[in-house]
N, C-alpha and C positions, 0 to 999 in steps of 0.2 A: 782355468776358468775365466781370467782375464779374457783371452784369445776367443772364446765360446759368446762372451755376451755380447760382443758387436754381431758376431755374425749371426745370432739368435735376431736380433734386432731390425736388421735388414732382411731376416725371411718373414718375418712378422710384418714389414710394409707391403714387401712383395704381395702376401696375399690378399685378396679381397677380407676387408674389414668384414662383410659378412660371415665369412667363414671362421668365426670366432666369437661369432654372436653379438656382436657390439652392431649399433643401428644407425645409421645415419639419422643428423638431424637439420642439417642444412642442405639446398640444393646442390652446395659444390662437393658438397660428401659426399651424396648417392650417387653425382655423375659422376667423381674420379671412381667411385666404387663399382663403377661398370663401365668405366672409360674401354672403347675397344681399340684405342689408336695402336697400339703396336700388330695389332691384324695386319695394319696397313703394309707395314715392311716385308710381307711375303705375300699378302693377299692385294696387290694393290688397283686392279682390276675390281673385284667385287666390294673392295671398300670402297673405292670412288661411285660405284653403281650405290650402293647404300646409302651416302652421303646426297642422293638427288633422291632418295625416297622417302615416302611420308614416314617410315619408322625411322628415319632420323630425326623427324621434327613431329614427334605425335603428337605433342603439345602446342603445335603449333597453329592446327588447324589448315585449311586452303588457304592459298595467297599470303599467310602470316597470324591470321587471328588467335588471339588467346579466347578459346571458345568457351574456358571453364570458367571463364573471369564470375559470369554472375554467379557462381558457387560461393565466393568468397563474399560475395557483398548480400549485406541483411536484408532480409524479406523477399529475394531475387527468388529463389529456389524453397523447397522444404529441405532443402539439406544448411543452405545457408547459416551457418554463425551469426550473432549479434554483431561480433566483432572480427576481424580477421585473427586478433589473438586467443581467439578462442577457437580458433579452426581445430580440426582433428582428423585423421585419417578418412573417418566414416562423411567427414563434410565432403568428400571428394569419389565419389561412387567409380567415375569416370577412370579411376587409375587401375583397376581391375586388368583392362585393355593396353591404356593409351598410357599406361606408367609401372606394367605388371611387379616390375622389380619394388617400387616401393610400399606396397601389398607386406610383404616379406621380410624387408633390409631398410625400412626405414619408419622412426616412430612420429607421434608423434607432433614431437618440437618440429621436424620435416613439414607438416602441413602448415604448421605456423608461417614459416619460413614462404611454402611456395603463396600462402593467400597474400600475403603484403606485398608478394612479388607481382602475383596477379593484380593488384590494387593498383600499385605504382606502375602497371604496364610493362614491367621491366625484362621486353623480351631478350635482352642480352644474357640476362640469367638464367632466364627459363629454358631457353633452347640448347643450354648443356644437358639438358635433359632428355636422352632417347631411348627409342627401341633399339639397344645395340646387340652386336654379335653375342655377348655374354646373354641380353637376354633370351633369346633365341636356342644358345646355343648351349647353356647351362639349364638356365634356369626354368625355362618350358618346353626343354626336350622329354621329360619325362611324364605321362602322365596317369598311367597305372602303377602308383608309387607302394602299394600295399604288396604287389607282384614282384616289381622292380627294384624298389626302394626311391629315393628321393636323389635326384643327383648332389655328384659326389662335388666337393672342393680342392680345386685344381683339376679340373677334367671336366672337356668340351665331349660335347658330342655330334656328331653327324650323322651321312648316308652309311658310311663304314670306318672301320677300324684303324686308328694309325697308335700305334705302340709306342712311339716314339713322336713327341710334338714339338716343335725348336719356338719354345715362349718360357719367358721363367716363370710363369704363375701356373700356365695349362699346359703342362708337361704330356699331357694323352689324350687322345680322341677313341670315343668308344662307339660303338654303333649305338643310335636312336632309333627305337621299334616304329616311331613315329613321323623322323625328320622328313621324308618324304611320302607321307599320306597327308589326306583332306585334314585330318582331325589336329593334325600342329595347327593347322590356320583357324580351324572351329575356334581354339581355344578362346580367340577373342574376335576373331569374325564369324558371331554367334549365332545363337536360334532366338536370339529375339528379347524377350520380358526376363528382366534379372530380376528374381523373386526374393532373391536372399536379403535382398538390404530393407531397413526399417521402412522406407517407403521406394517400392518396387520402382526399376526404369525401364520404358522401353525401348532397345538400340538394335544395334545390329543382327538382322536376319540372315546375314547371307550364306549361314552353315544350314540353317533349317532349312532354305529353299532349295541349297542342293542336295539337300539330304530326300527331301519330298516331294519335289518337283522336280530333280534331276535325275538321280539313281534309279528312283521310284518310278521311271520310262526309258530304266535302261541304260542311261548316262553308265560312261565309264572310266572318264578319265578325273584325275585327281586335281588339285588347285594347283599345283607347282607346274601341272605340265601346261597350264594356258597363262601363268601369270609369274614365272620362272622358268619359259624358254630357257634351249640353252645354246647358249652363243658362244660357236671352238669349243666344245666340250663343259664347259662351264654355266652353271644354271645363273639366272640373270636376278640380281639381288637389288634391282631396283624396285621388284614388286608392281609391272604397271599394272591399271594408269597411274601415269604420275599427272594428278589433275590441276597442279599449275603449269603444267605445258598442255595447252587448249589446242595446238595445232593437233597432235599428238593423240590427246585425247578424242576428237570431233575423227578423228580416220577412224580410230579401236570402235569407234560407236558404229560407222558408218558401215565396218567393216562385220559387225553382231547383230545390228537393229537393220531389216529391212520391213518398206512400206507397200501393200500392195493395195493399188486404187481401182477399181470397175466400174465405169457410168451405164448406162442405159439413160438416150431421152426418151420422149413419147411427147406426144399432144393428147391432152385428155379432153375431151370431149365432153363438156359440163353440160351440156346442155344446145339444140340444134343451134346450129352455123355455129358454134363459141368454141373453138381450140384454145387451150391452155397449156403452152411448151411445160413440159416437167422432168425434172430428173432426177434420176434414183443413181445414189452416189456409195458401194458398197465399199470399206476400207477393212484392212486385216495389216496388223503390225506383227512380224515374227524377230523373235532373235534367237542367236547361237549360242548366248551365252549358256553356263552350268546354273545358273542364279537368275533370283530376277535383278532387273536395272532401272531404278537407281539405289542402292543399299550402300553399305558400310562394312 
């Protein structure tokens, strides 16, 4: 028995604190609780592509902003707190998306935690906080959970099956019905008005538009295949755009949005001898994207 309680002890770290129901309630909690760095030691191509995408910094906003700040501060929002100590999960609408995992695995003392963080600007904190491989890869691979069940603890899921996974915590990878359809992305690149919270938001459209202005003319290709190319066999886990690189960005535009100009002049004739040069200047903007542009 001696011999049994250390090593009890050590598989109990191992696992995600989640998976035993206990909640996080500070920021460094929920991030080691979905830290994805040891991906890196075999995946270390697509961790570094992650690591330059906004679901590494979702909290971060473009260029660095902490965009949720006026959430925490009184009278800013109708979600706003009095106080930041009086924050609570429901102050923070925005984590649905841009913080899924703590919806789930964190209570909360956690809101607390992240408003004062917000307050104090304290991005050194805050950006331990991402969209990581675990979320992705556990925790919103499944989403017909009544059919399927709810995924499992210690077990990643993906395109397909690996029986065998070389991680101490995620010992197997199971097929996801979803990991490669449009609807992984829906999940939180949405249809639009979140109705469910006390006072409704409206956000991102970009699953409704492809669903009703894309498919609905026939569209057929899914999100991964325009925005996870795959580069050597490997799908690109940066997710562009990546829209703090502007060079980058202004090609992907240049290369979806085209402009088409038509003039016609004429002199119009107002009245004898009086010509009036005029021009009729007809424009038509088209793009390629699956969505419209600009969304979220």
């Amino acid at each position: 028995m001696k011999f049994f309680r250390p090593v009890l002890v050590a598989f109990l770290v191992l696992l995600p604190v989640s998976a035993f129901g206990e909640k996080a309630k500070t920021i460094e909690e929920l991030a080691s609780m979905f830290d994805s760095g040891s991906c890196k030691e075999c995946h270390a191509e697509i961790y570094a592509q992650w690591e330059n995408s906004h679901h590494a910094r979702s909290l971060m906003g473009v260029l660095g902003g902490l965009f949720m700040t006026p959430l925490a501060m009184q009278g800013k929002t109708p979600f706003s707190p009095d106080d930041p100590a009086q924050a609570t999960l429901d102050t923070f609408p925005c984590f649905k998306c841009h913080l899924p995992q703590a919806v789930l695995f964190a209570d909360d003392a956690f809101a607390k935690d992240y408003a004062k963080a917000l307050i104090a600007q304290d991005k050194t904190r805050i950006s331990k906080l991402r969209i990581t491989c675990i979320t992705c890869h556990n925790t919103k691979a499944i989403i017909h959970k009544r059919s399927e069940g709810h995924p499992e603890a210690g077990v990643l899921y993906g395109s397909k099956e690996i029986a065998a996974h070389d991680d101490k915590v995620f010992k197997k990878v199971k097929k996801s019905s979803i990991m490669d359809h449009a609807i992984m992305c829906g999940q939180c690149h949405g249809q639009g008005p979140n109705l469910e919270f006390e006072n409704p938001v409206q956000c991102a459209t970009l699953y409704g538009s492809y669903q009703h202005n894309y498919l609905s003319k026939g569209g057929q290709k899914q999100c991964q295949e325009c925005h996870m190319q795959k580069v050597d066999g490997l799908a690109d886990h940066l997710f562009a755009p990546n829209w703090n690189d502007m060079e980058a960005t202004k090609k992907l535009l240049q290369d979806s949005i085209s402009l088409d100009i038509d003039t016609v002049g004429y002199d119009w004739l107002r009245q004898s001898k009086e010509h009036k040069p005029l021009v009729v200047v007809n424009t038509r903007i088209n793009q390629s994207a699956g969505h419209r542009i600009p969304d979220g």
